[in-house]
C-alpha positions in Angstrom: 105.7 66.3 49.3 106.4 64.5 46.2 103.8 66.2 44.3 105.1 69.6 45.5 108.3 68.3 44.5 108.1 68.0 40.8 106.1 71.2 40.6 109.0 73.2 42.1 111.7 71.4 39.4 109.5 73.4 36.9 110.3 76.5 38.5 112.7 78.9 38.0 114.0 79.7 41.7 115.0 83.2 42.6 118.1 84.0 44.3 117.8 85.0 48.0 121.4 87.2 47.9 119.4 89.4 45.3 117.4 90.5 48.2 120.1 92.1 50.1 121.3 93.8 47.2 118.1 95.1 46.5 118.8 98.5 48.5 115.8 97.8 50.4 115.0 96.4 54.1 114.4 93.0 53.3 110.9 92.0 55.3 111.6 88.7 56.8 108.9 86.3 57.8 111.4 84.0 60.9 111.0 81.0 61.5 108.0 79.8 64.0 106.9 76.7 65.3 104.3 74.7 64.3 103.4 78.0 62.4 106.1 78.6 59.3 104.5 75.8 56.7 103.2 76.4 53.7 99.9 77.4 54.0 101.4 80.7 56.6 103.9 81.1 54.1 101.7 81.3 51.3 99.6 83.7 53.4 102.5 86.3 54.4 103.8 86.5 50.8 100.5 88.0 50.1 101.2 90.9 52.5 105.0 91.8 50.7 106.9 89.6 52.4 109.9 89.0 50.8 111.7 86.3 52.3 110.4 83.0 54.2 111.6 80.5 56.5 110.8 77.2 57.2 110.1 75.7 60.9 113.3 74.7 62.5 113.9 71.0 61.2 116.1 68.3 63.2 118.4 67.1 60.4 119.2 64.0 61.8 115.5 63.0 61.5 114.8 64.8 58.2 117.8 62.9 56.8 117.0 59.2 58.6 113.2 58.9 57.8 111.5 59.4 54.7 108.6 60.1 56.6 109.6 63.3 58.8 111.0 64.7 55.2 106.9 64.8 54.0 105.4 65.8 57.4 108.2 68.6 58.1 108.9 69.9 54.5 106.7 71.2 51.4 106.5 73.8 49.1 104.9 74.6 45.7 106.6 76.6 42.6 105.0 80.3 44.3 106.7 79.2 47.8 110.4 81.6 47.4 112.7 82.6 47.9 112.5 80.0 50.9 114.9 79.0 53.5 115.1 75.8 55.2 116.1 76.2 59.0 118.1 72.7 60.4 119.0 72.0 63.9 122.0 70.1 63.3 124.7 69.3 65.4 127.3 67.6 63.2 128.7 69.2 59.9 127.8 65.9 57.1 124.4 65.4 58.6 123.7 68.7 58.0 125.3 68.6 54.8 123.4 65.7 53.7 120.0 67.4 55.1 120.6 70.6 52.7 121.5 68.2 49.9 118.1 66.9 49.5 116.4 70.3 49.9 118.8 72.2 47.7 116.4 71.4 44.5 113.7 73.1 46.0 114.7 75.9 48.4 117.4 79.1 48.1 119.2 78.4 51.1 119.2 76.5 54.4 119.9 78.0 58.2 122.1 76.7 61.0 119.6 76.9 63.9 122.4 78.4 66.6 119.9 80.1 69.2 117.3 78.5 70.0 117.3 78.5 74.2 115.1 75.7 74.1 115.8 73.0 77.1 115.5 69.8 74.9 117.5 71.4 71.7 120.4 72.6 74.0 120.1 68.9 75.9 120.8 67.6 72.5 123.7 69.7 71.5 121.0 71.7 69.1 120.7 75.8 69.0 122.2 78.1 71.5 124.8 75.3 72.4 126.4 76.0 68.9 127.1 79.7 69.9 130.0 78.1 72.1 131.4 76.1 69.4 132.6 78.3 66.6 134.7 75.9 64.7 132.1 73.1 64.4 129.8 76.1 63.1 132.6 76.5 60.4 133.0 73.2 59.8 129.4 73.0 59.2 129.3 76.1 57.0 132.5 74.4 54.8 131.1 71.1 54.5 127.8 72.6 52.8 129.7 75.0 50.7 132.2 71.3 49.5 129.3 69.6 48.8 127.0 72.0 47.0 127.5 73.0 43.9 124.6 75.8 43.3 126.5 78.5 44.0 123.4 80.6 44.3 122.2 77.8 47.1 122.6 80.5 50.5 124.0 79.5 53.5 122.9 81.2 56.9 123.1 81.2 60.5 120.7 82.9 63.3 122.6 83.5 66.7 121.4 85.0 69.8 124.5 86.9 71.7 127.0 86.5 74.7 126.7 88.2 77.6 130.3 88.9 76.7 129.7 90.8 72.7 133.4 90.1 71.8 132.5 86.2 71.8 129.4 87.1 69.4 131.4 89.5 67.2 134.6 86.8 67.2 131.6 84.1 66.3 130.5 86.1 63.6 133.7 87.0 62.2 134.6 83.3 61.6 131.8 82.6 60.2 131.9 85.2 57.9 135.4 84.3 56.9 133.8 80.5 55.9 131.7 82.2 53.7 128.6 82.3 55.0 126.3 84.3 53.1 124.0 86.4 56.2 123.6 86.5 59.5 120.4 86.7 61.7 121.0 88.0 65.2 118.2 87.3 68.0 119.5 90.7 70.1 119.0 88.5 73.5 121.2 86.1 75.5 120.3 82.9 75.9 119.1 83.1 79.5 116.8 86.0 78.4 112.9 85.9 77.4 111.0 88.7 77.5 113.5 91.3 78.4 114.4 94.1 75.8 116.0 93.5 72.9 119.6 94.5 72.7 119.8 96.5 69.3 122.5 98.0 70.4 124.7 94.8 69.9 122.9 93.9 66.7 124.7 97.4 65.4 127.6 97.0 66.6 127.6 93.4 65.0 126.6 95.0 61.9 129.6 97.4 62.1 131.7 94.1 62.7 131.1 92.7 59.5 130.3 93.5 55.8 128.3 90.7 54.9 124.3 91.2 55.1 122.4 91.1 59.3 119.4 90.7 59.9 117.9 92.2 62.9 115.0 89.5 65.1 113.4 90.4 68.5 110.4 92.0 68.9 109.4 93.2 65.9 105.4 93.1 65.4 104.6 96.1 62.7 106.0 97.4 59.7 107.2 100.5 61.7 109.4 98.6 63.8 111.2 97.4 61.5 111.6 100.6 60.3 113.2 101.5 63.6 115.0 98.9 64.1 116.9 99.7 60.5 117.5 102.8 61.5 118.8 102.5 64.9 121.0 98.8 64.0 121.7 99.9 60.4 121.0 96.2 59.8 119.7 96.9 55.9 120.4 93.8 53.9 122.7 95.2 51.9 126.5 94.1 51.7 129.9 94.8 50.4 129.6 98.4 50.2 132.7 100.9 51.8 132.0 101.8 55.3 132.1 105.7 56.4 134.8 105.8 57.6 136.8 104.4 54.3 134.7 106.8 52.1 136.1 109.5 54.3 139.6 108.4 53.8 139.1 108.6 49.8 137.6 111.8 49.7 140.6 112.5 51.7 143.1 111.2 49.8 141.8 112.4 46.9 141.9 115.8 48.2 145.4 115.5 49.1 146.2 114.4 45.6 144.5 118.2 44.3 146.1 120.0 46.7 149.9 118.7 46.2 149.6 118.8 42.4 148.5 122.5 43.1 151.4 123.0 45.1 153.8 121.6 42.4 152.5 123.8 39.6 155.9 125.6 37.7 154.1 129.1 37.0 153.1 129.3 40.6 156.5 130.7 42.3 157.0 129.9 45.9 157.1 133.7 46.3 153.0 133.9 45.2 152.2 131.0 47.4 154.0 132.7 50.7 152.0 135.6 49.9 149.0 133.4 50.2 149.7 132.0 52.9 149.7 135.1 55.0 146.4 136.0 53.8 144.2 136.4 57.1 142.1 133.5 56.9 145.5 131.2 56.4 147.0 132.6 59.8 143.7 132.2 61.8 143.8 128.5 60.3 147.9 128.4 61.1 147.2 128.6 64.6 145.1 124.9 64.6 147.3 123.8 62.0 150.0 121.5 64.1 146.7 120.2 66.4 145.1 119.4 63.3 147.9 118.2 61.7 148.8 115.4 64.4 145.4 114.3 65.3 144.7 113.1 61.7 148.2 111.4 62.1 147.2 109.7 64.5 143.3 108.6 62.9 145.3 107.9 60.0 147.8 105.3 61.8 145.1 103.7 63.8 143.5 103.2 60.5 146.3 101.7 59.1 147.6 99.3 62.0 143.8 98.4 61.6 143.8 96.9 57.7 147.2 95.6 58.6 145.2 93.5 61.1 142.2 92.8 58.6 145.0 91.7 55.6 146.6 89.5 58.5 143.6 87.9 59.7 142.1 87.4 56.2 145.3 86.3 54.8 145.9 83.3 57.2 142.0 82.3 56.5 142.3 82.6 52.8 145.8 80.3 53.2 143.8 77.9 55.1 140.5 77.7 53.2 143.1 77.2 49.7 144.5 74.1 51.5 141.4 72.8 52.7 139.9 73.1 48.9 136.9 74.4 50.1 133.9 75.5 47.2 134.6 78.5 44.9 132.1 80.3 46.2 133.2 80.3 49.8 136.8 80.8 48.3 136.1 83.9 46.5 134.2 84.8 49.2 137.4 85.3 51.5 139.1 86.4 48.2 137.0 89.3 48.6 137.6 90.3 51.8 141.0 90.0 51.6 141.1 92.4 48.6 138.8 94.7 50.8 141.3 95.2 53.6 144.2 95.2 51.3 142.6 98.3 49.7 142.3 99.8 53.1 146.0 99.2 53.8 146.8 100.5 50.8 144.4 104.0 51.2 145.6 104.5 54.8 148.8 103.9 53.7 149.0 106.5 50.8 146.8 108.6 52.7 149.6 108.7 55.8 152.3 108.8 52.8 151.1 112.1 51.1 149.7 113.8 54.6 153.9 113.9 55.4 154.5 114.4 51.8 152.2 117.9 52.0 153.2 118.6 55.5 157.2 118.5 53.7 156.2 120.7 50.9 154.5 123.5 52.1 157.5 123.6 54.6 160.0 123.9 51.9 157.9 126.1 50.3 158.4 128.9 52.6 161.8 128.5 53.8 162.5 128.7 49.5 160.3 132.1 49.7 162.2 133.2 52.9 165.5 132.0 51.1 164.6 134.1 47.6 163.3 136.9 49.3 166.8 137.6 51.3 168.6 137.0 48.5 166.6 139.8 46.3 166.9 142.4 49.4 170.9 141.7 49.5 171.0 142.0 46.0 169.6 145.4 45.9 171.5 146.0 48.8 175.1 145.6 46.9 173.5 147.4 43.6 173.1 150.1 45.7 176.6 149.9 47.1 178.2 149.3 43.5 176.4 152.6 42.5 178.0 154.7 45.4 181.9 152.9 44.9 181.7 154.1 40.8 180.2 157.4 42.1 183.1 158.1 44.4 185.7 156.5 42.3 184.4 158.8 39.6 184.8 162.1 41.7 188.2 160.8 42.5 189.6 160.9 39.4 188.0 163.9 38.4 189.8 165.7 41.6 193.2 163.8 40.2 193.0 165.4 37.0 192.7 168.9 38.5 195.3 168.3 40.8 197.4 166.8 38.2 196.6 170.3 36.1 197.3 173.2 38.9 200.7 172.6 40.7 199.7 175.3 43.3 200.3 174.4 46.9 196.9 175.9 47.8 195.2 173.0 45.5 197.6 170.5 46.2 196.9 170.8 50.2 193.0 170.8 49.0 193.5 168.4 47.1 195.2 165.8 49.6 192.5 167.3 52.2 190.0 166.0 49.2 192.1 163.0 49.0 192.4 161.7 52.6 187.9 161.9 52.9 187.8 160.0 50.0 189.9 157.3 51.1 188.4 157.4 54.6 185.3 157.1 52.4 186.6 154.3 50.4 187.6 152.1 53.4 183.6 152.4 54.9 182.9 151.7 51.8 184.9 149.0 51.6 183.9 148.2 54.9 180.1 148.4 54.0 181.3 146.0 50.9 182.5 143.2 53.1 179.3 143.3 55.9 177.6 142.8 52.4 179.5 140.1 51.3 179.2 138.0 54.7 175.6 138.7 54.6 175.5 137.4 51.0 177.5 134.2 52.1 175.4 133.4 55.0 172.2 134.3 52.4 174.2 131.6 49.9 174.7 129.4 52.6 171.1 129.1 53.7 169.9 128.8 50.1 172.7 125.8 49.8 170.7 124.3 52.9 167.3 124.6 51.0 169.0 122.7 47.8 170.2 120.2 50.0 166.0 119.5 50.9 164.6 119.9 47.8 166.6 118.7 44.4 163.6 120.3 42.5 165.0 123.6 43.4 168.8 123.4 41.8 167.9 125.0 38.9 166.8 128.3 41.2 170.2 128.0 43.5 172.3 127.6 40.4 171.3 131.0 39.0 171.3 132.5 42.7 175.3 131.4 42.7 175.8 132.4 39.0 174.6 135.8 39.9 176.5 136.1 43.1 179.7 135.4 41.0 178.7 138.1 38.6 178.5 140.5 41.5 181.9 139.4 43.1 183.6 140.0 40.0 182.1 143.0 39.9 183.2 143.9 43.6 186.6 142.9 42.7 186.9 145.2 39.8 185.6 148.2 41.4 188.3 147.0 44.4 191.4 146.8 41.5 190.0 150.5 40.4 190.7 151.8 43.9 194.1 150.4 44.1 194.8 152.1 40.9 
């Protein structure tokens, strides 16, 4: 070992992470008994593996006897990236275990599966899948007392009968900061049965850091399958789907309420539009549609409220415990990762009411400017009739006032009484125009009252309605005249 030793110094030692950033399924060479030394190693890296593992070392031993550290451990300067795999079952033991290796490997592993008899008799492997605070413990001591931040910290798992207790295991240990997890897609009790890929992907959807997928896979082409049907890639940190959709989304609302807002678009145009064809077939889904991505949109936000909590109270209490950088910006990150969630479901509820609000007002304001054009015409048309008469009146004055004859006087007052019959419809027809233009006023007052960016419009509405009551009243002082 010692020879090995002060080759590997020489050595520039690659970065496992890199791997799973790669964008590629990382091929994974696990961990086997009496099998994973060098000279195996050596041999699979030949065939494009790209990541090895030693056998599963007790760290007790490794760390007591000087002996069981050259029987159970060697490499050479071509031998990476390599991971060491410890059984361990108390956190500084470990720590002292990955310690020594750290010179000359990427990473250690945290045996937590192996079903073994003697390893669970000891407290080793699968008995660690019931104990997820030691498994932190473990993960925080390593991360305190290395300071490579490059040096990898795993775990490999098998899962619960009940997945909850996995996911919840795998959680935590995420939130210490370790850096991937390898999920054995059986129980404990469970040999040759079939794999469970099912709760490797839903693991995978649990967390964002990097899972790799063990159990039964002999070719090339099964992994293949199994990355497909687990999504377990290698590759962390990036936005899930369903986050991705709510950007596009808000992105979209954004577009369409600056739209909306344009000034040379008048709310008149835009009810017009709205009654194209295609807009009422689509008006008909619109309150279904409109309340069922309400409700996505609140269970996506109650759901980063719970991510900010639960990340928040872990980043609190890994500041305290002055844990290493690395496993502190670690939760850093996910903490800023469900804070931008709550902040993009939040917006994205915001502006869905926000657009829901504006296209509303926009067409009670085009329902509101429409009925005040029509009354408008409306008492145009009844100015022009009152100046007609009036005119015809005074025209029959004057020719009364020129022939005294009793014949044209008696016409004359005939004349007089129809025009003052017509006057009074007239005046009549005036004042069912004026309460219709009040109750037109008072409903455009109502819109103002919702919108403040339309008091410019409702000023000049009342500005013109005063014009045409002064005008009402002088046509009214010509009659009495």
């Amino acid at each position: 070992m010692i020879g090995d030793i002060v080759e590997t110094k020489q050595c520039q030692l690659k970065d496992a992470m890199d791997l799973f950033h790669s964008g590629q399924v990382v091929k994974i060479c696990a961990p086997m008994v009496r099998y994973s030394k060098l000279a195996f190693r050596t041999l699979v890296r030949k065939y494009s593996c790209d990541l090895c593992y030693t056998p599963m070392i007790v760290a007790a031993d490794f760390v007591r006897s000087t002996k069981a550290r050259d029987s159970e451990f060697t490499t050479n300067k071509g031998d990476h990236p390599l991971i060491v795999q410890f059984a361990a079952k108390e956190a500084q033991v470990l720590c002292d275990a990955a310690r020594i290796v750290c010179p000359f490997a990427d990473g250690i592993d945290i045996n937590c599966g192996c079903p073994q008899r003697w390893a669970m008799s000891e407290g080793y492997g699968a008995c660690l899948m019931n104990k997820p605070e030691l498994v932190q413990d473990m993960v925080r001591h390593i991360r305190n007392q290395i300071d490579n931040p490059r040096f990898s910290v795993s775990i490999k798992i098998r899962i619960h009968e009940d997945l909850k207790r996995t996911v919840d295991l795998c959680q935590k240990a995420e939130a210490t900061g370790v850096s991937w997890i390898t999920v054995h897609g059986r129980s404990v009790e469970e040999r040759h049965q079939p794999v469970h890929y099912d709760a490797i992907k839903i693991i995978k959807q649990s967390t964002s850091i990097p899972v790799v997928a063990n159990g039964d896979i002999k070719t090339l082409k099964d992994a293949e399958n199994v990355h497909h049907s687990t999504g377990a890639d290698g590759v962390a940190g990036t936005m899930t789907f369903q986050w991705t959709a709510v950007v596009l989304f808000l992105y979209g609302e954004i577009a369409v309420i600056l739209v909306l807002c344009l000034p040379f678009i008048s709310p008149l145009r835009w009810q017009k539009i709205f009654m194209i064809p295609l807009w009422s077939k689509m008006a008909i889904f619109w309150n279904k549609m409109f309340l069922t991505i309400i409700v996505l949109l609140i269970v996506l936000f109650l759901d980063a409220i719970r991510e900010v909590r639960k990340y928040s109270a872990v980043h609190v209490t890994e500041r305290a415990g002055n844990v290493n950088a690395n496993a502190f910006d670690h939760i850093q990150m996910k903490l800023f990762r469900s804070q931008r969630n709550l902040y993009l479901s939040g917006f994205s509820l915001f502006l869905w009411l926000v657009l829901r609000r504006t296209v509303t007002l926009l067409t009670q304001l085009a329902k509101g400017m429409a009925s005040h054009a029509a009354l408008e015409a409306q008492v145009n048309d009844a100015t022009e009739a009152a100046k007609k008469y009036m005119a015809e009146n005074e025209r029959l004055q004057e020719v009364f006032n020129e022939k005294g004859s009793s014949k044209t006087k008696e016409l004359a007052e005939a004349t007089d009484e129809k025009l003052k019959k017509e006057v009074e419809h007239l005046k009549a027809e005036l004042q069912k125009t004026s309460n219709a233009l009040q109750k037109a006023s008072n409903e455009v007052t109502a819109v103002k009252k919702q919108s403040e960016g339309l008091k410019k419009e409702y000023d000049n509405l009342m500005k013109e309605y005063k014009r045409l009551q002064d005008s009402l009243n002088e046509a009214e002082d010509k009659k009495d005249l």
